[in-house]
N, C-alpha and C positions, 0 to 999 in steps of 0.2 A: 419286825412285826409289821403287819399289811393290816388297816381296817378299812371295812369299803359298807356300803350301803345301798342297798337297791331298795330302791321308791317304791317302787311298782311293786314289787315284791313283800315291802317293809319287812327285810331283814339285812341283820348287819352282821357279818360274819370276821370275824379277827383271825389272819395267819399267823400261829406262832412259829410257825418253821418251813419251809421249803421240805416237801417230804410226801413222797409215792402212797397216796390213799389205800386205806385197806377197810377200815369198818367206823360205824356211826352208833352212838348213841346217847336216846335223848334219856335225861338225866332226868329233864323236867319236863312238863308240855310245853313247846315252844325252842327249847335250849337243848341244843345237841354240840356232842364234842367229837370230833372225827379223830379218827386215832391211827399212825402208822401199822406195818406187821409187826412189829416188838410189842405194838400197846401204849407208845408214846405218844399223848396229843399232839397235833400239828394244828388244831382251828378249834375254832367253833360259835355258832352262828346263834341268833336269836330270832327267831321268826316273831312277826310282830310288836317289832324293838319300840314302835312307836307307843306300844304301852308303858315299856318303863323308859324310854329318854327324850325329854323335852323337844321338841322340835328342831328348835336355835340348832338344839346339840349335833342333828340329824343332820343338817341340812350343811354343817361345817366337821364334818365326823374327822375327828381328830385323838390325839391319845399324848400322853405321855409316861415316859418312864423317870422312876424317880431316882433322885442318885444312888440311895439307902439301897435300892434296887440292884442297880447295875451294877455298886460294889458288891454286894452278896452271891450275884451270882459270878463274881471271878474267882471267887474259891473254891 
């Protein structure tokens, strides 16, 4: 997973998978989720992120995965 953040832009879009774009949608105003040709998310972006994440957060955009996580999805 890739998180990035463009300033200028103020939005922060998250890659969930490396994967050939086919179609977008926003779910919510602001929050769109890009989706391969099967329909499988690969991203999605937050336009205007500086609404819901603190600055600090923005400015050091970082992530983690939890272990509970990453065991779950080895099954």
């Amino acid at each position: 997973m890739k998180v990035t953040y463009d300033e200028e832009a103020d939005a922060l879009y998250m890659t969930l998978r490396e994967a050939e774009y086919y179609e977008s949608d926003e779910i919510k105003e602001g929050l769109i989720i890009d989706y391969d040709r099967e329909g499988n998310p690969i991203g999605m972006e937050i336009v205007g992120a500086s609404a819901y994440l603190d600055q600090k957060d923005l400015s050091t955009v970082n992530f983690e995965i939890s272990h509970k996580l990453a065991e779950t999805s080895k099954k």
